[in-house]
PDB file of N, CA, C, O and CB in Angstrom:
ATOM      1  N   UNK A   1     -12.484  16.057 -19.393  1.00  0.00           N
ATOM      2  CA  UNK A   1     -11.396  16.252 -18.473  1.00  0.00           C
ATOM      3  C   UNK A   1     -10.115  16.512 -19.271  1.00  0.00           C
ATOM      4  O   UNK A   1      -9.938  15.984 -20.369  1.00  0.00           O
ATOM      5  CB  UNK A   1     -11.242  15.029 -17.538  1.00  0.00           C
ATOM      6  N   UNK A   2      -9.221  17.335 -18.700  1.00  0.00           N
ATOM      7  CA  UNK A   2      -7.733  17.367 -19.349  1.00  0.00           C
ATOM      8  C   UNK A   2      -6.517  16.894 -18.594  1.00  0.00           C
ATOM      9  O   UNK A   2      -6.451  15.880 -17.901  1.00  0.00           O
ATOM     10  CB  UNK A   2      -7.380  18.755 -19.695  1.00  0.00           C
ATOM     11  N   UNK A   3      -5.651  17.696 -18.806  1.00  0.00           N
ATOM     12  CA  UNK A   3      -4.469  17.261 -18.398  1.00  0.00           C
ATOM     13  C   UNK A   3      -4.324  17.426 -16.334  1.00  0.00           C
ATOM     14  O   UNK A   3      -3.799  16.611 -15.576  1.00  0.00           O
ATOM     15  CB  UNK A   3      -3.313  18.311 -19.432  1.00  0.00           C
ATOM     16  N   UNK A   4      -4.788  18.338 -16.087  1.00  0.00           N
ATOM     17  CA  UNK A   4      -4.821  19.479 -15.099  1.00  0.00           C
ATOM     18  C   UNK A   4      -5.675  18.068 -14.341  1.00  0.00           C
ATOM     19  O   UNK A   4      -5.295  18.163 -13.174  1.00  0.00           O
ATOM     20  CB  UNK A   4      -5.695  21.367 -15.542  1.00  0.00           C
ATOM     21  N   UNK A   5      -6.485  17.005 -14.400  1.00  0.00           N
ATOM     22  CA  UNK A   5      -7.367  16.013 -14.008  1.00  0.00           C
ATOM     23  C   UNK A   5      -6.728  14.711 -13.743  1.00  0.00           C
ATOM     24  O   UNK A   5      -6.161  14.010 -14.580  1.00  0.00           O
ATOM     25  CB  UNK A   5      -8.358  15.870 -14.967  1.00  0.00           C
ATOM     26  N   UNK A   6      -6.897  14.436 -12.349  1.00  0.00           N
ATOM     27  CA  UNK A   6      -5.847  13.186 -11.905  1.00  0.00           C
ATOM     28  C   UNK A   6      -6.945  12.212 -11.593  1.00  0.00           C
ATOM     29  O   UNK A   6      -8.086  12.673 -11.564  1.00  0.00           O
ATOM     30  CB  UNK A   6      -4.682  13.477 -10.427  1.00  0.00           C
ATOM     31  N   UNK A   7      -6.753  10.804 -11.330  1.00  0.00           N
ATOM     32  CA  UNK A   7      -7.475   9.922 -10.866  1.00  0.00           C
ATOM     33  C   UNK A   7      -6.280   8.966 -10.276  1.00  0.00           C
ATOM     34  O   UNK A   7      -5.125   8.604 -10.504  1.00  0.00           O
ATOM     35  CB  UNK A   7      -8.485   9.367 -11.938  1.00  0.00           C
ATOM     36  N   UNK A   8      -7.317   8.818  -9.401  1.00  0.00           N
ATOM     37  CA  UNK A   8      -6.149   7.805  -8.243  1.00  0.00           C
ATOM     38  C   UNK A   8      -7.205   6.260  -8.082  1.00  0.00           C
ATOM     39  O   UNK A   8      -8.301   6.394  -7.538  1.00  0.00           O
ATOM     40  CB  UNK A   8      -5.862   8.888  -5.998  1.00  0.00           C
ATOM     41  N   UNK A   9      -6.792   4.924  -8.565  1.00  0.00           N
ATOM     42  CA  UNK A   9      -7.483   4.135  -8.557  1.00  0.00           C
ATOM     43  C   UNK A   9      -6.764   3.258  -6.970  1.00  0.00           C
ATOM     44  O   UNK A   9      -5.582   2.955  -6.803  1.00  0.00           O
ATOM     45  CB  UNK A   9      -7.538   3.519 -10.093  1.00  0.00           C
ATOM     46  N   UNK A  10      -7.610   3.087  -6.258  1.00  0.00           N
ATOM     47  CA  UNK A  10      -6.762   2.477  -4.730  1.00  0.00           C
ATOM     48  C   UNK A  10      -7.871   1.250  -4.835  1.00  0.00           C
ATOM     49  O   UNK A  10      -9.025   1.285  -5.264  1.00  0.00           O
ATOM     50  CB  UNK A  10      -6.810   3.730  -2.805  1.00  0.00           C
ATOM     51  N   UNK A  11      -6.802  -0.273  -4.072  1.00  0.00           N
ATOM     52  CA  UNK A  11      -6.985  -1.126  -4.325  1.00  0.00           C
ATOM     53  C   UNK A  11      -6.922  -2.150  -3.358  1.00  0.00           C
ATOM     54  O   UNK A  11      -5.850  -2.087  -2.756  1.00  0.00           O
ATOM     55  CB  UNK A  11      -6.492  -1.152  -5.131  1.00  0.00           C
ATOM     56  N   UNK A  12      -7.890  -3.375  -2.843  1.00  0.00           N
ATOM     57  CA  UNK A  12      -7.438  -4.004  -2.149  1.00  0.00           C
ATOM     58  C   UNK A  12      -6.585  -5.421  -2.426  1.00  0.00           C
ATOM     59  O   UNK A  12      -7.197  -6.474  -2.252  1.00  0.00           O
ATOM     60  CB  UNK A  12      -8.318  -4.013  -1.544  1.00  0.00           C
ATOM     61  N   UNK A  13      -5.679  -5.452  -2.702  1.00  0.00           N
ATOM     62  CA  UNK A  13      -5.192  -7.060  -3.158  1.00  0.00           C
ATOM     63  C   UNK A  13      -5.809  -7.193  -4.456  1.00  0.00           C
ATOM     64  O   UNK A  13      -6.142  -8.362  -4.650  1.00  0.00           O
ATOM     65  CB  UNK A  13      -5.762  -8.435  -2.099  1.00  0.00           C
ATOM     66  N   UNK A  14      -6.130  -6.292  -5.575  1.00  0.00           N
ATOM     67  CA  UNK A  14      -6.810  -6.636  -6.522  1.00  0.00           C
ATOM     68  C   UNK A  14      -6.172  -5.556  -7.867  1.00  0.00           C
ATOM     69  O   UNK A  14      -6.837  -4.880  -8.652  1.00  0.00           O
ATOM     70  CB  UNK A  14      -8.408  -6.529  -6.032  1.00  0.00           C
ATOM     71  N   UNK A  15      -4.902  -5.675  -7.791  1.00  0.00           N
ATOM     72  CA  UNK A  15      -4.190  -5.242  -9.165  1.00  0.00           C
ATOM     73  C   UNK A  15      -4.473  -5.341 -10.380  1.00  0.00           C
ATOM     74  O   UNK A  15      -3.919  -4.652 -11.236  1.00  0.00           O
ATOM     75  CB  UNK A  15      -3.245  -5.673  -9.319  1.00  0.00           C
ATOM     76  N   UNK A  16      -5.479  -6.310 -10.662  1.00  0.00           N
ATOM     77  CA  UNK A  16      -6.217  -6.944 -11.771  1.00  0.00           C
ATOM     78  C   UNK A  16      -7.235  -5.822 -12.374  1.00  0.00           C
ATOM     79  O   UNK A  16      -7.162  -5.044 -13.325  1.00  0.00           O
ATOM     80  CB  UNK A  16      -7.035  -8.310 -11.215  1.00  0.00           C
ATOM     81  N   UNK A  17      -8.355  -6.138 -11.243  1.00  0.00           N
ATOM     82  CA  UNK A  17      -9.586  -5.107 -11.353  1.00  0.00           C
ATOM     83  C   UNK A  17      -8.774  -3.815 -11.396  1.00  0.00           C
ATOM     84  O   UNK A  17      -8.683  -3.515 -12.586  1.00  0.00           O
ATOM     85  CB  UNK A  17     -10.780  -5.136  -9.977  1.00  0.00           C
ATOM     86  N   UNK A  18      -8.160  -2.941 -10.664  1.00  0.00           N
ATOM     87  CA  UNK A  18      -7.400  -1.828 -10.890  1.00  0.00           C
ATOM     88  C   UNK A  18      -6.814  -1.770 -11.901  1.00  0.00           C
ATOM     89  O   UNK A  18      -6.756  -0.541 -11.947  1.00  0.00           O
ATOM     90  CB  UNK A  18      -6.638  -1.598 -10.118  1.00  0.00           C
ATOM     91  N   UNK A  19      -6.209  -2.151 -12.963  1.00  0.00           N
ATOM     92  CA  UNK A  19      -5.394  -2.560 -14.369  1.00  0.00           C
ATOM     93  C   UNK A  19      -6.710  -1.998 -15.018  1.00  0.00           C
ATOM     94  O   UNK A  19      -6.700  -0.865 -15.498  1.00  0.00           O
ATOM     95  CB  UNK A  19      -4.834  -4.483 -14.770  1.00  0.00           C
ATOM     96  N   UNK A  20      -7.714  -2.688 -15.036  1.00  0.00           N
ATOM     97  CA  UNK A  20      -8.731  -3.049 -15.721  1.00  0.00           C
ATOM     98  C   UNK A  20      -9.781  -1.438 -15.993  1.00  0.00           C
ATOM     99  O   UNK A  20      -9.941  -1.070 -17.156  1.00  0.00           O
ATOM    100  CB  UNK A  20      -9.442  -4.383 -14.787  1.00  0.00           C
ATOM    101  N   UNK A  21     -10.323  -0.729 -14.997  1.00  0.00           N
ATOM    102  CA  UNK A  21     -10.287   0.501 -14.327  1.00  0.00           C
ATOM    103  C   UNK A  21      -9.564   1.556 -14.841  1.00  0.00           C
ATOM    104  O   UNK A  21     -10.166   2.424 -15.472  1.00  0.00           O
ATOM    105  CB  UNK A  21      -9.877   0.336 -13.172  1.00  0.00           C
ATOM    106  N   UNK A  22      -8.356   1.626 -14.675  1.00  0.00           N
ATOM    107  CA  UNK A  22      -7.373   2.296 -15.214  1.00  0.00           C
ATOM    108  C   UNK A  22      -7.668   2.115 -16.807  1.00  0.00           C
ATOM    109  O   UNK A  22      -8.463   2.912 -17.304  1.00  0.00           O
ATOM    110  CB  UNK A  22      -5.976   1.769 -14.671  1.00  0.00           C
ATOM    111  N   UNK A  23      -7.187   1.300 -17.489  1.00  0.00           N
ATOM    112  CA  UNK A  23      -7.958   1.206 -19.200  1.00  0.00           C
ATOM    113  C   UNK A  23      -9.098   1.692 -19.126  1.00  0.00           C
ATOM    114  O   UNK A  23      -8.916   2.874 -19.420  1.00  0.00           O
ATOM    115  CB  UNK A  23      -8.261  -0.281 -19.931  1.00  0.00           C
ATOM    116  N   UNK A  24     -10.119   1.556 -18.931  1.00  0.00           N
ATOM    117  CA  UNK A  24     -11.460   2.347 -19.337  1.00  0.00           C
ATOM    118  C   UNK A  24     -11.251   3.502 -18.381  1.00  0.00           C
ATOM    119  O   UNK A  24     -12.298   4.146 -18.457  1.00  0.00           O
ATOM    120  CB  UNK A  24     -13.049   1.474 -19.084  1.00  0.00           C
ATOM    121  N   UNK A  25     -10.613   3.972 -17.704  1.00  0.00           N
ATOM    122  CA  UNK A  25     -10.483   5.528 -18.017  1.00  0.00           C
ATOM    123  C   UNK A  25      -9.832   6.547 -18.650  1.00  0.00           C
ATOM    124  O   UNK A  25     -10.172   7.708 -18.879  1.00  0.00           O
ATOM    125  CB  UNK A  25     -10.373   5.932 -17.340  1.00  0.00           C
ATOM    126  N   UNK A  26      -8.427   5.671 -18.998  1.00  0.00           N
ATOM    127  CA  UNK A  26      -7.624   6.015 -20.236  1.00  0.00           C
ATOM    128  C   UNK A  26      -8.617   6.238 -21.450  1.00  0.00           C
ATOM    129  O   UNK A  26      -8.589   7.318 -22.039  1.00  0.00           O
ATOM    130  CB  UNK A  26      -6.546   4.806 -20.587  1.00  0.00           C
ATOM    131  N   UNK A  27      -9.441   5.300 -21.813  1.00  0.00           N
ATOM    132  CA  UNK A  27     -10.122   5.443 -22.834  1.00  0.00           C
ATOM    133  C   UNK A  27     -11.134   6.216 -22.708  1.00  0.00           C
ATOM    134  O   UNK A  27     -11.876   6.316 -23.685  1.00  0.00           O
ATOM    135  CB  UNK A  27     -10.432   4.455 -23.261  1.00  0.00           C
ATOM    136  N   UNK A  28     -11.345   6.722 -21.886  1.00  0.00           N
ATOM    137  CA  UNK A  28     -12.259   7.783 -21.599  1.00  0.00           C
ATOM    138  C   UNK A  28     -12.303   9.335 -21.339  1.00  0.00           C
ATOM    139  O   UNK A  28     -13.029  10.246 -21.737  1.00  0.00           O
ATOM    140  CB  UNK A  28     -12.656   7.415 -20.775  1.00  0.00           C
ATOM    141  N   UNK A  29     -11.219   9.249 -20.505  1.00  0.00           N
ATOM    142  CA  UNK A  29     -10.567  10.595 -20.569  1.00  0.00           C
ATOM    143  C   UNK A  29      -8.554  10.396 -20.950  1.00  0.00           C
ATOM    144  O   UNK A  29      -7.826  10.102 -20.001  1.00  0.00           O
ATOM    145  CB  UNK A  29     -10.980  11.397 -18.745  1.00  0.00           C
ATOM    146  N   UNK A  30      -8.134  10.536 -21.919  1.00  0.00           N
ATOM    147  CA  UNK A  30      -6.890  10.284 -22.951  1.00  0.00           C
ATOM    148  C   UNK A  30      -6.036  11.398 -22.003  1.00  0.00           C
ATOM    149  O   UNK A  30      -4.840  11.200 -21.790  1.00  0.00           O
ATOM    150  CB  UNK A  30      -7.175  10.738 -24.982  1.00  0.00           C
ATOM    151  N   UNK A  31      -6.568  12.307 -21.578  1.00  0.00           N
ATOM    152  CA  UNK A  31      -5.200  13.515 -21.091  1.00  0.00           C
ATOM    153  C   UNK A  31      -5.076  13.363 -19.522  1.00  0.00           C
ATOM    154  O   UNK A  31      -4.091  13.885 -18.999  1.00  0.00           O
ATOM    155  CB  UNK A  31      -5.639  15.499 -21.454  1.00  0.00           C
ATOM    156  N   UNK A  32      -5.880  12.773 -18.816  1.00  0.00           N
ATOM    157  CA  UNK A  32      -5.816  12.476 -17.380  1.00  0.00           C
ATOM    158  C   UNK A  32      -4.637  11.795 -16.793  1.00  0.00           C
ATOM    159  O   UNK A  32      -4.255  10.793 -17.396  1.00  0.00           O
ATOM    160  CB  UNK A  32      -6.885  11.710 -17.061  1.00  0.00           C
ATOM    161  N   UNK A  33      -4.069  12.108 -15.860  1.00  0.00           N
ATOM    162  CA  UNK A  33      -2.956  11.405 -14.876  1.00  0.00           C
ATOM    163  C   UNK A  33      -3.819  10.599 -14.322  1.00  0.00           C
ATOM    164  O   UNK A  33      -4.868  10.892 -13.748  1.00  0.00           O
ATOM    165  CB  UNK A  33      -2.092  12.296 -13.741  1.00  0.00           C
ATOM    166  N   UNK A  34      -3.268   9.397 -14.541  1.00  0.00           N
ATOM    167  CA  UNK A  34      -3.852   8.061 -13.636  1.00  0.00           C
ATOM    168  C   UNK A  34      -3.038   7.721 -12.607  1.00  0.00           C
ATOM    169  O   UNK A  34      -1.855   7.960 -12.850  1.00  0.00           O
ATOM    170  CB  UNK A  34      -4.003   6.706 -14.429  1.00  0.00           C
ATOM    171  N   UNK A  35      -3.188   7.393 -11.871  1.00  0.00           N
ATOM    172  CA  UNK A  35      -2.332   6.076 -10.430  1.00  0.00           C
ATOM    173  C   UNK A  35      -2.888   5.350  -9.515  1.00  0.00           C
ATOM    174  O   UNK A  35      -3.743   5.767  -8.733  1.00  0.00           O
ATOM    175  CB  UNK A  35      -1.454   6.644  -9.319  1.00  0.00           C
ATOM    176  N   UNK A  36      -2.356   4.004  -9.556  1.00  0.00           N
ATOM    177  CA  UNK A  36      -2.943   2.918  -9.149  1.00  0.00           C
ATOM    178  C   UNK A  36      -2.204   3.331  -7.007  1.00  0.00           C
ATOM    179  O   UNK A  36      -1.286   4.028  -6.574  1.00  0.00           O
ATOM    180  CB  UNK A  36      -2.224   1.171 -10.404  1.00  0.00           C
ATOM    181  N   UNK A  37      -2.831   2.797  -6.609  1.00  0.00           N
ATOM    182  CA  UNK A  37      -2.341   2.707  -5.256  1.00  0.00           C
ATOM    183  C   UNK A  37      -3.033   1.604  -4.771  1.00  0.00           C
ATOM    184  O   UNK A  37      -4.046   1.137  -5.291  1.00  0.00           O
ATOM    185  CB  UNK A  37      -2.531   3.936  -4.399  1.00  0.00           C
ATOM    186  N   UNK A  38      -2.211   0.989  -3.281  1.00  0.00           N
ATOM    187  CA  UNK A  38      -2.524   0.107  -2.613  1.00  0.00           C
ATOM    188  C   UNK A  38      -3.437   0.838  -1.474  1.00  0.00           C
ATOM    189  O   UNK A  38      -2.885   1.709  -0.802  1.00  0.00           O
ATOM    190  CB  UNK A  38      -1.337  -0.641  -2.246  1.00  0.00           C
ATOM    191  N   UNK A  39      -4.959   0.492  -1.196  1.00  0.00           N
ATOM    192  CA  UNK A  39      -5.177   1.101   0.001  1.00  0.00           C
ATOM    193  C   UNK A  39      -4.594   0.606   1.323  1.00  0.00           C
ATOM    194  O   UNK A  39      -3.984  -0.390   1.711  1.00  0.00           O
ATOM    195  CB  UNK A  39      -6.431   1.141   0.110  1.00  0.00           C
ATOM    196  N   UNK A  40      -5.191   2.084   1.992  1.00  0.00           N
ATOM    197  CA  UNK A  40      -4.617   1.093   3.652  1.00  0.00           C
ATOM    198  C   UNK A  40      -5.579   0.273   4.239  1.00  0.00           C
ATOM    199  O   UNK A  40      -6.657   0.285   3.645  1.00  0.00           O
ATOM    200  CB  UNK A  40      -4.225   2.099   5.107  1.00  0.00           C
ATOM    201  N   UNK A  41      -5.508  -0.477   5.288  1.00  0.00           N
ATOM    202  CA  UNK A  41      -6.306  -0.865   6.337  1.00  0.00           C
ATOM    203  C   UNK A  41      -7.806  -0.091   6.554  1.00  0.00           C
ATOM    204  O   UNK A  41      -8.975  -0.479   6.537  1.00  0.00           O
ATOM    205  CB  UNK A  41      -5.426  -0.688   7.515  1.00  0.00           C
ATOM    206  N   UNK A  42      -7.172   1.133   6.753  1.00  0.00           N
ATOM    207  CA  UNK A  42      -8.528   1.958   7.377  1.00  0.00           C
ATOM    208  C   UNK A  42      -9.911   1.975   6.023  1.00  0.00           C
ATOM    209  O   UNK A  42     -11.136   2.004   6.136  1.00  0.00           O
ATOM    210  CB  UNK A  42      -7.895   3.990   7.811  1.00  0.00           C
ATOM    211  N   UNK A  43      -9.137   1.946   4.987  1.00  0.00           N
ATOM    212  CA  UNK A  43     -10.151   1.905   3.886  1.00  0.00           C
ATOM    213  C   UNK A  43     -10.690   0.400   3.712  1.00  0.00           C
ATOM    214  O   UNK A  43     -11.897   0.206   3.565  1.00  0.00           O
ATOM    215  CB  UNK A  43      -9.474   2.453   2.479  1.00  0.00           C
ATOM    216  N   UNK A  44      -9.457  -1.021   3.737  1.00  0.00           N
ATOM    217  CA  UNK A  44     -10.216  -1.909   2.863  1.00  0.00           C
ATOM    218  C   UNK A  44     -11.497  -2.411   4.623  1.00  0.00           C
ATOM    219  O   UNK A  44     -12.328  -3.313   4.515  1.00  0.00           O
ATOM    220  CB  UNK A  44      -8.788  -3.572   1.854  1.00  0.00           C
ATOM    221  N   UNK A  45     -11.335  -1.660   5.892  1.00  0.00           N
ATOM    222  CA  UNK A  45     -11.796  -2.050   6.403  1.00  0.00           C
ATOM    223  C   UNK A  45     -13.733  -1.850   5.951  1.00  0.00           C
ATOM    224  O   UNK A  45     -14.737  -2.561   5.977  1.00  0.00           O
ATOM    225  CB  UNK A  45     -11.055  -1.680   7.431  1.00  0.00           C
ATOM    226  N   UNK A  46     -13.415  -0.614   5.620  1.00  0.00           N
ATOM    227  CA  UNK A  46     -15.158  -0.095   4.784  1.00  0.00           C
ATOM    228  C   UNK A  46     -15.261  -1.011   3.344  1.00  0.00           C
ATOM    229  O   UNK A  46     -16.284  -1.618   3.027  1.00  0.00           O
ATOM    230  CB  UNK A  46     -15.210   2.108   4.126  1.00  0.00           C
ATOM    231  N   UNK A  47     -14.204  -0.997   2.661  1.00  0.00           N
ATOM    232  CA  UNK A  47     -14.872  -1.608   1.316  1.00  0.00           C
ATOM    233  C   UNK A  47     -14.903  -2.971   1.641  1.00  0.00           C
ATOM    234  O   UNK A  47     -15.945  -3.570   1.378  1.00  0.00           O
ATOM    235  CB  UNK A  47     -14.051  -1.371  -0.142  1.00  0.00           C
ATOM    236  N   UNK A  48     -13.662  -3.795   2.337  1.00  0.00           N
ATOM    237  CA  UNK A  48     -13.206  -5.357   1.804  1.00  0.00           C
ATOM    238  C   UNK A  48     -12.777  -5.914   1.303  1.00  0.00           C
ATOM    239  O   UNK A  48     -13.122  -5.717   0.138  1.00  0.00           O
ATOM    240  CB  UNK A  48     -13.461  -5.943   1.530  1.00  0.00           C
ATOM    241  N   UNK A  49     -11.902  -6.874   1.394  1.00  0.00           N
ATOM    242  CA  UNK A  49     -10.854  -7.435   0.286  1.00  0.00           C
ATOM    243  C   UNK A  49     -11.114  -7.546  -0.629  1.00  0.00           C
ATOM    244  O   UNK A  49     -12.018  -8.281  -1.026  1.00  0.00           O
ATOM    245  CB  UNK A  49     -10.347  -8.422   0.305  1.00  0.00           C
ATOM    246  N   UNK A  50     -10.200  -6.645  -1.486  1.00  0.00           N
ATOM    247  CA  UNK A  50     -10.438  -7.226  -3.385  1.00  0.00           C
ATOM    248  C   UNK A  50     -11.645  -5.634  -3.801  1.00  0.00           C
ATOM    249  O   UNK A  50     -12.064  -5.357  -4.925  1.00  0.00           O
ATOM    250  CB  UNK A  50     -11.824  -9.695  -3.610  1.00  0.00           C
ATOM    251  N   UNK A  51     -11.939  -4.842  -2.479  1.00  0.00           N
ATOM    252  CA  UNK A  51     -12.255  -3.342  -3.294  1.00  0.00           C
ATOM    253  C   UNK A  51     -11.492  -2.422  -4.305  1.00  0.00           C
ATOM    254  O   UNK A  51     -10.273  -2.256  -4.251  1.00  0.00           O
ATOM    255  CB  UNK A  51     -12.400  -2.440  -2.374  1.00  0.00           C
ATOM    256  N   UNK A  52     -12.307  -1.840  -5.227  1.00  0.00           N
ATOM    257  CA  UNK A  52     -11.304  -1.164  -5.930  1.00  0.00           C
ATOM    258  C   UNK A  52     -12.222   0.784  -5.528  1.00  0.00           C
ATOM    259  O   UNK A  52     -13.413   0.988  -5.290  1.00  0.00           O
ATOM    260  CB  UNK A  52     -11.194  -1.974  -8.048  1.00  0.00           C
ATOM    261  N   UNK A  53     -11.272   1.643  -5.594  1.00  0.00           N
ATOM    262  CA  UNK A  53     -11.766   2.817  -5.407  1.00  0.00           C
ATOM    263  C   UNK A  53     -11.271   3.693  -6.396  1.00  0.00           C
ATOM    264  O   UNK A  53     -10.109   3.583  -6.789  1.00  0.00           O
ATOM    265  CB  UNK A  53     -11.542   3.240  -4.176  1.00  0.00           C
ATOM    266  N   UNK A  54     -11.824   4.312  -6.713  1.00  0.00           N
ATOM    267  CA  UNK A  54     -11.556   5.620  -7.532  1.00  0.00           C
ATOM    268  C   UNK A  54     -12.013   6.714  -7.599  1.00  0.00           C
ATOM    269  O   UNK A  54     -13.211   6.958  -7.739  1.00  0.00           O
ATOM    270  CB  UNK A  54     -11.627   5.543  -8.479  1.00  0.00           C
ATOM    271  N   UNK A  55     -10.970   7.665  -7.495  1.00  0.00           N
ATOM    272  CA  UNK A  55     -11.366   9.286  -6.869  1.00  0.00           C
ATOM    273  C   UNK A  55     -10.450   9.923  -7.926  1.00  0.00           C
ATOM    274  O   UNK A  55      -9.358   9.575  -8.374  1.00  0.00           O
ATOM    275  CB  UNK A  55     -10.856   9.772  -4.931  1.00  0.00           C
ATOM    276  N   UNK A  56     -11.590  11.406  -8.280  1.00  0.00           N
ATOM    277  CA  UNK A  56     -11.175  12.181  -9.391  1.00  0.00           C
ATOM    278  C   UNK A  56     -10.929  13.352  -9.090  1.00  0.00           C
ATOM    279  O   UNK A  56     -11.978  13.973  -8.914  1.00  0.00           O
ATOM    280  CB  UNK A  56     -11.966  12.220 -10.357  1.00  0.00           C
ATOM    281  N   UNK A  57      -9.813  14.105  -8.909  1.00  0.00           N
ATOM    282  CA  UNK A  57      -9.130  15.307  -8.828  1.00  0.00           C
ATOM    283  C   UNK A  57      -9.521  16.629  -9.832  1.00  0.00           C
ATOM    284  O   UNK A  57      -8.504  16.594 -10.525  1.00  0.00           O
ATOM    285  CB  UNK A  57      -7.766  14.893  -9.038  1.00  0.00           C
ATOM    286  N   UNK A  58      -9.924  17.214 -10.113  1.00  0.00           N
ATOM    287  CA  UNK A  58      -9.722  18.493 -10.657  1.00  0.00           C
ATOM    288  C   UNK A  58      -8.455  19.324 -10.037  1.00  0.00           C
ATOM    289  O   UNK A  58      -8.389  19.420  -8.811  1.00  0.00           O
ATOM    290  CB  UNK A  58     -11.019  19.245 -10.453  1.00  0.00           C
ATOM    291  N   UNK A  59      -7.423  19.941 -10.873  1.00  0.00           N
ATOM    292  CA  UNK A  59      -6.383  20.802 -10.656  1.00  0.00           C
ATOM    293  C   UNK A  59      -6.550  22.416 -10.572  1.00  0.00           C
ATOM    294  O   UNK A  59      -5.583  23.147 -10.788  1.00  0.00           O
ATOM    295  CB  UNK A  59      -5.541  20.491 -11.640  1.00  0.00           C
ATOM    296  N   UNK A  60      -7.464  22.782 -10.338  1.00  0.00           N
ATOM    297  CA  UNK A  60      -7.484  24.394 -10.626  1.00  0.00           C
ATOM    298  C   UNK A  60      -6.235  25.253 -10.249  1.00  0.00           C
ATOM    299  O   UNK A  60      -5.638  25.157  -9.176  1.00  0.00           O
ATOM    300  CB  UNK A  60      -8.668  25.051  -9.809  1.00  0.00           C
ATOM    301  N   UNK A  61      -5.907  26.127 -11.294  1.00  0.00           N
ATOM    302  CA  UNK A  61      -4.516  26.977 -10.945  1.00  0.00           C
ATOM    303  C   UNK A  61      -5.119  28.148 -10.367  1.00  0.00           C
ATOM    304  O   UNK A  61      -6.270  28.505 -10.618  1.00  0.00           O
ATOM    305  CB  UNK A  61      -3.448  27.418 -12.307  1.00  0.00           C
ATOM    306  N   UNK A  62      -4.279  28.781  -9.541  1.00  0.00           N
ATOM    307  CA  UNK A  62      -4.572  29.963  -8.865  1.00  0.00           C
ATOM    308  C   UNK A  62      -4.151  30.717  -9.691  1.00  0.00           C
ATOM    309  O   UNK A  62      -4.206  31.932  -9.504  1.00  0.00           O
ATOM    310  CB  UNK A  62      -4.101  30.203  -7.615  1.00  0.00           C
TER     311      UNK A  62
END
C-alpha cells in the first residue's frame, strides 16, 4: 500500500484496542493515512461494546 491508501480504524468505547490496531498497521503499511474514529450507534449495535473496525481505502486518481 502507499500513500494514496487510507484506513479508518472505528471504535466502540475502546481507544485502547484502536491505539493498538493503528501500530500494527503503521508497521505494516509505513505510507498509509490512518484515523481512529468513534463509531455510531448504528454500527456498535452489529459489533458491541468495545468493537473495533477497520476499513481500507484505495485512492485511485482519475
Amino acid at each position: 500500500m502507499c500513500i494514496r491508501d487510507r484506513f479508518y480504524i472505528g471504535h466502540a468505547d475502546n481507544f485502547d484496542d484502536a491505539q493498538k490496531a493503528k501500530a500494527l498497521l503503521e508497521n505494516a503499511f509505513e505510507n498509509a493515512r490512518i484515523e481512529i474514529v468513534e463509531l455510531t450507534p448504528v454500527f456498535i449495535a452489529q459489533g458491541g461494546p468495545g468493537c473495533v473496525s477497520i476499513q481500507a481505502i484505495q485512492i485511485d486518481s482519475l
